[in-house]
C-alpha positions as CSV (number, residue, x, y, z in Angstrom):
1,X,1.7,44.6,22.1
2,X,5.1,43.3,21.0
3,X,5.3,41.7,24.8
4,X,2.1,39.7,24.0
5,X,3.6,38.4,20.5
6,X,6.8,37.5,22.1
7,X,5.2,35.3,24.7
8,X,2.7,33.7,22.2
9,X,6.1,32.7,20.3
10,X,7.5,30.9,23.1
11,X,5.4,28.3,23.4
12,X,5.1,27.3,20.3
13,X,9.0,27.8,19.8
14,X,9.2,25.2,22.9
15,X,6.8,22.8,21.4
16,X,9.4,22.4,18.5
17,X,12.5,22.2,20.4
18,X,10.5,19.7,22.8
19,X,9.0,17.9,19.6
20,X,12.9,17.7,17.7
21,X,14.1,16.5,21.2
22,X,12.2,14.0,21.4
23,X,12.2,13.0,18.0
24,X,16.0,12.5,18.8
25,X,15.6,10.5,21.5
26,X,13.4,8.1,19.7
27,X,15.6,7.1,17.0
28,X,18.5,6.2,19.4
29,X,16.4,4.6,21.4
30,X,15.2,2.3,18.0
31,X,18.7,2.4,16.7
32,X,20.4,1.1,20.5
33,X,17.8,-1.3,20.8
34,X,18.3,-2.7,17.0
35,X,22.3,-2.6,18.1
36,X,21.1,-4.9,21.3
37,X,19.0,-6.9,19.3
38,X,21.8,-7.6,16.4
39,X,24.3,-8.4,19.3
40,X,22.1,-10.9,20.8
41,X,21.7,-12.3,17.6
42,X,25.5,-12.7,16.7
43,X,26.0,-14.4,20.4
44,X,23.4,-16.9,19.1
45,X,25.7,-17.4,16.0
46,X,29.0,-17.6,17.6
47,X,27.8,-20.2,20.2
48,X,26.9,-22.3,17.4
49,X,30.0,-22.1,16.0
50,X,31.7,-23.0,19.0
51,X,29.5,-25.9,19.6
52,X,30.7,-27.0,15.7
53,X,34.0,-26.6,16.2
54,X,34.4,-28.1,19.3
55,X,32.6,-31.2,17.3
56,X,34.9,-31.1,14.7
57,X,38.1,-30.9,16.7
58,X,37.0,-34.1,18.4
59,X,35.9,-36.2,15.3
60,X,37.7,-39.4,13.8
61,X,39.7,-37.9,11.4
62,X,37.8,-37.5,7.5
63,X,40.1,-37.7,3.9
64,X,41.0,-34.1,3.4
65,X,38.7,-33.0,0.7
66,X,39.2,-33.5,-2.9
67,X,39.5,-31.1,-6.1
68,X,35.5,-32.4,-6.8
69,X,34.6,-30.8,-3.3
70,X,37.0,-27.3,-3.5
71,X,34.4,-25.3,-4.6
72,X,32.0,-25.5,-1.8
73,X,34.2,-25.9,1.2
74,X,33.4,-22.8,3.5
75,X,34.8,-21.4,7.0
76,X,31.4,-22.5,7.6
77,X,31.0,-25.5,6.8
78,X,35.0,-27.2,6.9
79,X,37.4,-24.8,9.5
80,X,38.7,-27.0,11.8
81,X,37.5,-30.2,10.7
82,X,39.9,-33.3,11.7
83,X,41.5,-34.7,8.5
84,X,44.2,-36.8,6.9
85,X,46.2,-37.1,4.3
86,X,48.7,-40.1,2.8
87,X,51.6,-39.0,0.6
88,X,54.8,-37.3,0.9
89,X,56.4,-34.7,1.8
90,X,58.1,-31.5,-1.1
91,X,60.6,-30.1,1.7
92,X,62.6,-28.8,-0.9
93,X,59.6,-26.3,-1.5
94,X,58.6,-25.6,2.3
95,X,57.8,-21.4,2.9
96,X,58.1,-19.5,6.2
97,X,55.6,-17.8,7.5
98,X,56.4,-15.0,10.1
99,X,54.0,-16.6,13.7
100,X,53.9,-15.3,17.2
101,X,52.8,-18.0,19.5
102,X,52.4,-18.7,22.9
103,X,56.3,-20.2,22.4
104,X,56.9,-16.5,21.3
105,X,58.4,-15.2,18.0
106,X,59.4,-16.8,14.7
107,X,57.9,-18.9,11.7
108,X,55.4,-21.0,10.6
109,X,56.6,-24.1,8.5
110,X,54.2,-24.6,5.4
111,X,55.3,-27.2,3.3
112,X,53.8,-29.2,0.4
113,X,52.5,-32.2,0.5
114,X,51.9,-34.7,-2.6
115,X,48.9,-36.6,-1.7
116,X,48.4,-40.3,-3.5
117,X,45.8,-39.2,-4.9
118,X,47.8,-36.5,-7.3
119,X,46.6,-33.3,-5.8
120,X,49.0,-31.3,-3.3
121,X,48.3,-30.0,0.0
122,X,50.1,-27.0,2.0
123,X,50.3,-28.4,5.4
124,X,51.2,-26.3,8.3
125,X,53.8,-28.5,10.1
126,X,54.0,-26.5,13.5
127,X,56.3,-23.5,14.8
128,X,60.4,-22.5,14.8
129,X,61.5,-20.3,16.2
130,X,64.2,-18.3,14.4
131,X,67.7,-19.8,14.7
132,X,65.9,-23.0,13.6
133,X,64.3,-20.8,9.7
134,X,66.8,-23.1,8.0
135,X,66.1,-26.7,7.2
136,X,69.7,-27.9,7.4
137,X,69.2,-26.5,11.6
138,X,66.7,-28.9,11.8
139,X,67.4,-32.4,9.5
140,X,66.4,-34.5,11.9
141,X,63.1,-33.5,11.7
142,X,62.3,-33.4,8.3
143,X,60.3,-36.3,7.4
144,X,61.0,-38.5,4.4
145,X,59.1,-41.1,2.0
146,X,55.9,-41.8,2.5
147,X,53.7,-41.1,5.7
148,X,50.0,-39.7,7.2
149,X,49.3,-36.3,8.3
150,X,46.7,-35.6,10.6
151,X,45.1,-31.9,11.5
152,X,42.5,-29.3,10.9
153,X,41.7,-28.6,7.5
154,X,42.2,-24.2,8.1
155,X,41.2,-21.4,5.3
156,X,43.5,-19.5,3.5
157,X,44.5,-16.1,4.6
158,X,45.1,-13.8,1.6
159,X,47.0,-10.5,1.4
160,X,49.0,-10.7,4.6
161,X,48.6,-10.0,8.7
162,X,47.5,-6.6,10.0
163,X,49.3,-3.9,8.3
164,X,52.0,-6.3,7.1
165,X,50.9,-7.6,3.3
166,X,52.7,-10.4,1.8
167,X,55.7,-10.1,-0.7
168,X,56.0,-12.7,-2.9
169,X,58.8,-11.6,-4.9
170,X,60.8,-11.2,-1.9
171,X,59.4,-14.1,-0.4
172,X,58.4,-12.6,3.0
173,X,55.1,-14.0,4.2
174,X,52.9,-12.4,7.2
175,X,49.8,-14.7,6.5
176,X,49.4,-18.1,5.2
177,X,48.1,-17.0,1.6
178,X,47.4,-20.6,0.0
179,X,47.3,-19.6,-3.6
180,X,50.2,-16.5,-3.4
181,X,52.2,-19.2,-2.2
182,X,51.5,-22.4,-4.6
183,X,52.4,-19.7,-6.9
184,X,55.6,-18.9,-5.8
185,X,56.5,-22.5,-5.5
186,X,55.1,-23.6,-8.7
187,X,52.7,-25.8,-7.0
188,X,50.6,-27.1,-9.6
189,X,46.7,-28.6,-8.2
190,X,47.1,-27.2,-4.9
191,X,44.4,-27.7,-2.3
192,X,43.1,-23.6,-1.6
193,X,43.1,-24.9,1.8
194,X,46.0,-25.7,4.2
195,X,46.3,-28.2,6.9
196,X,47.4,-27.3,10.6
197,X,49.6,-30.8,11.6
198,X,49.1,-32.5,14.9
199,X,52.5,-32.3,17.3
200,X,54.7,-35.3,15.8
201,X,57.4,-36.8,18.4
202,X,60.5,-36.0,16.0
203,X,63.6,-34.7,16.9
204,X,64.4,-31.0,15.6
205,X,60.8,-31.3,14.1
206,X,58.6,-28.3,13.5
207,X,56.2,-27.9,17.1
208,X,52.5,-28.9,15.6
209,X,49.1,-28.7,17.3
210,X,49.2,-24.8,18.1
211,X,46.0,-24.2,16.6
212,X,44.2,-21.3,18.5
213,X,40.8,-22.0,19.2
214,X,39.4,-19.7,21.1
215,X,36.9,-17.2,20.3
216,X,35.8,-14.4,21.9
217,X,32.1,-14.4,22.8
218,X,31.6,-10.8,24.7
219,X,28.0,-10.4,22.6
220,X,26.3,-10.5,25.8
221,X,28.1,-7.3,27.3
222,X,27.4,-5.3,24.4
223,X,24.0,-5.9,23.9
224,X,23.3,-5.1,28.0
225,X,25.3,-1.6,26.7
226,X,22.8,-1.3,24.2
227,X,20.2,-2.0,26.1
228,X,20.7,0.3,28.7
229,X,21.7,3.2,26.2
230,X,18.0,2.8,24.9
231,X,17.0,3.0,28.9
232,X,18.7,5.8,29.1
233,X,17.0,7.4,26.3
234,X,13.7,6.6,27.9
235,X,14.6,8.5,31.1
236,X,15.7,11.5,29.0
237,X,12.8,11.5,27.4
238,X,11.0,11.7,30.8
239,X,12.9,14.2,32.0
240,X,12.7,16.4,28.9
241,X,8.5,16.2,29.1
242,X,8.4,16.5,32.8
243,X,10.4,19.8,32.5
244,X,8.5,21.0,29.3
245,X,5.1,20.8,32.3
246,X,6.8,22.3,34.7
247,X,8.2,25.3,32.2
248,X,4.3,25.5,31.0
249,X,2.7,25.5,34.3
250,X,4.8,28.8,34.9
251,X,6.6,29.4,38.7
């Protein structure tokens, strides 16, 4: 008698193992093929952006925007758009920022610029390395009175590089932090957008024009690892009902 209720219970103990496996399997396979899904999605996006960028980088250079247009500019919308700028230079006021380039180690030189049209712009003029961090090293290459400046309008980078945050007060910088660093220099209607310079032909001068753009674009690859996780999910869940018949259909 107690045989009999013990066998009656394993079926119906299987059909709920069976049932909570394949329950399982079913939401990785929705949540895999959502993952694949999202991923082809965000390839879609950062072709797009590539395809922008790559028209931007090429443009005639536009006037860099003005205070009217701060409030709406966007990585969106503005990164990497080709502009200019007519004023001078503050080199008095310039601030290092700690780079690693394909020229290797050493600083960024951001200094401000006073536009003609009153409001000031941080422009990024290029890479030194580090025997060259102070501007007597490198007077020949400072640029006096008025001139142009051409390059890619970038964002700002607050807080600081990867596990490296900016100190102000020590005047260390890791990122190019637009609005830490108009504060620090008491830069008064400052652009919250820098400017990467094109390469001048100056003597001693800063190395411009080593804007990255590259982007990686490996959506492709993940989604087809998606996708075949949610494959794989439909085999186990063969497997798991072909063996649940077998199991029932007894030896």
């Amino acid at each position: 008698m107690l045989n009999s209720k013990a066998s009656e219970r394993r079926p119906e103990r299987r059909f709920w193992v069976l049932g909570l496996l394949l329950g399982l399997t079913a939401l990785l396979f929705a949540g895999f093929c959502a993952l694949g899904v999202w991923q082809i999605e965000r390839r879609a996006w950062k072709l797009d952006l590539i395809e922008r960028v790559d028209a931007r980088v090429h443009a005639d250079p536009v006037p860099a925007p003005g205070p009217a247009a701060w409030s709406g500019i966007t990585a969106a919308s503005d990164e990497y758009r080709r502009v200019f700028l007519t004023g001078h230079y503050l080199n008095d006021r310039e601030t290092l920022v700690q780079a690693l380039t394909e020229r290797g180690g050493g600083f960024w030189v951001l200094t401000p610029f006073q536009t003609n049209d009153g409001p000031i712009v941080l422009v990024n003029r290029g890479f030194v390395q580090s025997d060259k961090r102070d501007p007597s090293s490198r007077a020949r290459g400072q640029i006096e009175g008025e001139t142009t400046v051409i390059g890619l309008l970038r964002i700002s980078e607050p807080k600081g590089g990867f596990l490296r945050t900016n100190d102000p007060a020590a005047d260390r910088w890791f990122s190019r932090d637009v609005a830490a660093i108009a504060q620090k220099r008491d830069l008064d209607n400052a652009a919250p957008f820098f400017v990467d310079a094109q390469a001048v032909q100056l003597p001693q001068a800063p190395v411009g024009g080593l804007t990255v753009l590259r982007f990686n674009n490996t959506h492709l690859i993940y989604a087809l690892t998606w996708f075949g996780l949610a494959l794989l999910m439909v085999v186990a869940a063969y497997y798991l009902v072909r063996e649940d018949r077998r199991a029932r259909r007894g030896p």
